[in-house]
C-alpha positions as CSV (number, residue, x, y, z in Angstrom):
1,X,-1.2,7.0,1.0
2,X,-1.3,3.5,1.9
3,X,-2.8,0.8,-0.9
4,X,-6.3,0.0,-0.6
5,X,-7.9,-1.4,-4.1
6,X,-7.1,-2.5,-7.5
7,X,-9.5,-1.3,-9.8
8,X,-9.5,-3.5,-12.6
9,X,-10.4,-1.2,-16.2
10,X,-11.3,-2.2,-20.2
11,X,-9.7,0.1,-22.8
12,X,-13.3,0.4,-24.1
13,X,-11.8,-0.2,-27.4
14,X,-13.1,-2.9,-30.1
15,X,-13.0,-6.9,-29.4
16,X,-10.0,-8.0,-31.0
17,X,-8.3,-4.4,-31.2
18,X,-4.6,-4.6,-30.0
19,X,-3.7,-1.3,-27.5
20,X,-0.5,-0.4,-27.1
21,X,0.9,2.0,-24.7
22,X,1.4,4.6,-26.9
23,X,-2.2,4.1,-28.0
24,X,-3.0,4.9,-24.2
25,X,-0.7,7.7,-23.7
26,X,-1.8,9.5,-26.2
27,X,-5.5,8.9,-25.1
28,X,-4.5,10.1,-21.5
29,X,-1.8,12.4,-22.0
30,X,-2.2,14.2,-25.8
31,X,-5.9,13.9,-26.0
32,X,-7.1,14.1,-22.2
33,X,-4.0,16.5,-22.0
34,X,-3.6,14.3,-17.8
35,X,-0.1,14.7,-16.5
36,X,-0.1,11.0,-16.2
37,X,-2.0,7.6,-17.6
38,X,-4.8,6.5,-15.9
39,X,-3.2,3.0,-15.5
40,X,-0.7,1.3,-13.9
41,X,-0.4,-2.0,-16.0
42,X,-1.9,-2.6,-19.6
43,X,-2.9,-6.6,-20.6
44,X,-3.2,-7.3,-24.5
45,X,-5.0,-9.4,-26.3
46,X,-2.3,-12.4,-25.8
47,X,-1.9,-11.9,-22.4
48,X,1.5,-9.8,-22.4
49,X,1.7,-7.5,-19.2
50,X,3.0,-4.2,-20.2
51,X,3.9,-1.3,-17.4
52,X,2.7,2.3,-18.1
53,X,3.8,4.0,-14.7
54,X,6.1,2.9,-13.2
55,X,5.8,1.3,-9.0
56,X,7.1,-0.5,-6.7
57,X,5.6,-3.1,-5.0
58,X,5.3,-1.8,-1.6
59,X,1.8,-1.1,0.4
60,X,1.7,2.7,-0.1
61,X,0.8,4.7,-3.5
62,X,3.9,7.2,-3.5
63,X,3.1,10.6,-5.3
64,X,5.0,9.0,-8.6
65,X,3.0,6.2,-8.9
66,X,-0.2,7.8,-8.7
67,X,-2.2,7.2,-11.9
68,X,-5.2,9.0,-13.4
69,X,-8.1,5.5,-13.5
70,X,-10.7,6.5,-11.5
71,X,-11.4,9.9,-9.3
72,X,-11.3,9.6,-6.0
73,X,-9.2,6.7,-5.8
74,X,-6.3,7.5,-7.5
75,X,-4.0,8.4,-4.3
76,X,-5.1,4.6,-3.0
77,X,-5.3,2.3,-6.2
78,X,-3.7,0.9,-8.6
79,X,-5.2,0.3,-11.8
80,X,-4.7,-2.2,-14.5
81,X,-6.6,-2.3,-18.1
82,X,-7.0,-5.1,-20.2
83,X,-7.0,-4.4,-24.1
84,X,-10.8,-4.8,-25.4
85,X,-14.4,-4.1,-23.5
86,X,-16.4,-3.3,-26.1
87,X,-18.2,-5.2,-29.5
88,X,-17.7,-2.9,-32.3
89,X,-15.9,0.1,-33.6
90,X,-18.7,2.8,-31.9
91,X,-17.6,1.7,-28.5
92,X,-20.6,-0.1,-28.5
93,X,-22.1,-2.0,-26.7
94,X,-19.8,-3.1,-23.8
95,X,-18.9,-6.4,-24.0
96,X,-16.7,-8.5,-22.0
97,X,-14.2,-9.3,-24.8
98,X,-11.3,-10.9,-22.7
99,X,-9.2,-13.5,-24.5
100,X,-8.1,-16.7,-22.8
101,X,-4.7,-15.2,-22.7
102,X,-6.1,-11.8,-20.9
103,X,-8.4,-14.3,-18.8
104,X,-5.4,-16.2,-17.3
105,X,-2.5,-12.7,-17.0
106,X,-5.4,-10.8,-15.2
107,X,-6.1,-14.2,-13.0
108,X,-2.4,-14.1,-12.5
109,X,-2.0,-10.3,-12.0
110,X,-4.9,-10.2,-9.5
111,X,-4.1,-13.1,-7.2
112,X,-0.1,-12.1,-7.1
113,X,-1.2,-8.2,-5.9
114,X,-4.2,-10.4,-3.2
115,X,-0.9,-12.3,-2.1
116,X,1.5,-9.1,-2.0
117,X,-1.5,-7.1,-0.5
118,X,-3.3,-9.3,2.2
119,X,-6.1,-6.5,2.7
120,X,-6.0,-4.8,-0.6
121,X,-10.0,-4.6,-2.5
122,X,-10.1,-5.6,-5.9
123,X,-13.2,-3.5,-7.8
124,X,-14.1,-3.0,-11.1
125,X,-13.8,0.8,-12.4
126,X,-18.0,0.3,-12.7
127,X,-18.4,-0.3,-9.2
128,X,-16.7,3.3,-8.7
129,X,-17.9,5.0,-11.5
130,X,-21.3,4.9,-13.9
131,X,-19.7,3.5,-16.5
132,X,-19.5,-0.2,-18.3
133,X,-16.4,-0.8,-17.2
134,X,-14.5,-3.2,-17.5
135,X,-17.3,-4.7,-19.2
136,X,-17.7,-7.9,-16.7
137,X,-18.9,-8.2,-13.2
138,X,-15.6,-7.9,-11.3
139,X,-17.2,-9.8,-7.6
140,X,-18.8,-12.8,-10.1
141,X,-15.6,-13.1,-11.7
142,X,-13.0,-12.5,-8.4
143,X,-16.0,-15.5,-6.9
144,X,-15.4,-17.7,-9.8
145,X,-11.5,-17.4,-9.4
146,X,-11.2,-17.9,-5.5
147,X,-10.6,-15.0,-4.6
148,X,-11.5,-14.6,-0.8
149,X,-14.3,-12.4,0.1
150,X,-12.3,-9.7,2.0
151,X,-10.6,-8.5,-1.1
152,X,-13.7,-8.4,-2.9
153,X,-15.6,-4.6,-3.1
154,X,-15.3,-1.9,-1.5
C-alpha cells in the first residue's frame, strides 16, 4: 500500500528511562505476543536512531515492513517512538519528556521522511487513537519546526 503518514509515538515509559529495542520487543512481541513491533524507528534519550523493522525507503509499505503502532494505519504508516512520554514510574501523567538530543534526531528524522515523501502526513499516535501519545501536540510542534501545512494531520 502506498505511504501515507508517519505517526510519530512515546514509549510511555519514565522521563529519563533509556528503552532499548529489546525493551520494545519484548513489550510487543513476548508480552503483547504481536508478530511484529509496533515501530519502525526507536529515538533514545541521546538522540541515537535505532531500526526495529526493517524498510526501505521507497513510497509503499510492503507487507515486511508493516508494523504494529497504531490500528488502522499500519498497512500505510510508518511509525517512529522516541524513548520517554511520561513523568514517573506509574506511567503517569504524560509528559512531554523529550531531551534536546531526541528534540533535534526527531527534527531530523521527520523533515528527511517530509523531503523523501513530498505528500506523506506526519500525526501524532493521539490524533489516531485516545491516548496521550506521544505526549506533545504533534501540529504545534511540526508548526514550530517548519514543517509545511500539507504534511501536517490527517
Amino acid at each position: 500500500m502506498k505511504l501515507k503518514y508517519l505517526v510519530i509515538h512515546c514509549t510511555a515509559t519514565p522521563e529519563g528511562r533509556e528503552v532499548t529495542k529489546a525493551d520494545i520487543e519484548q513489550w510487543h512481541l513476548v508480552g503483547r505476543g504481536w508478530s511484529r513491533v509496533g515501530y519502525s524507528d526507536l529515538i533514545q534519550l541521546d538522540g541515537a536512531l535505532v531500526n526495529l523493522q526493517e524498510f526501505n525507503q521507497d513510497d509503499l509499505v510492503d507487507p515486511w515492513e508493516v508494523t504494529n503502532g497504531a490500528k488502522g494505519y499500519n498497512s500505510k504508516a510508518r511509525h517512529v517512538v522516541y524513548a520517554g512520554g511520561c513523568e514517573n514510574k506509574a506511567g503517569l501523567p504524560a509528559k512531554d519528556t523529550r531531551t534536546k538530543a531526541q528534540l533535534k534526531a526527531l527534527e531530523t528524522y521527520v523533515k528527511f521522511m517530509v523531503l523523501r515523501h513530498p505528500e506523506i502526513k506526519v500525526i501524532g499516535h493521539n490524533q489516531i487513537a485516545a491516548k496521550a501519545c506521544p505526549s506533545f501536540h504533534v501540529p504545534s510542534w511540526l508548526n514550530h519546526i517548519g514543517i509545511n501545512s500539507k504534511n501536517i494531520g490527517l
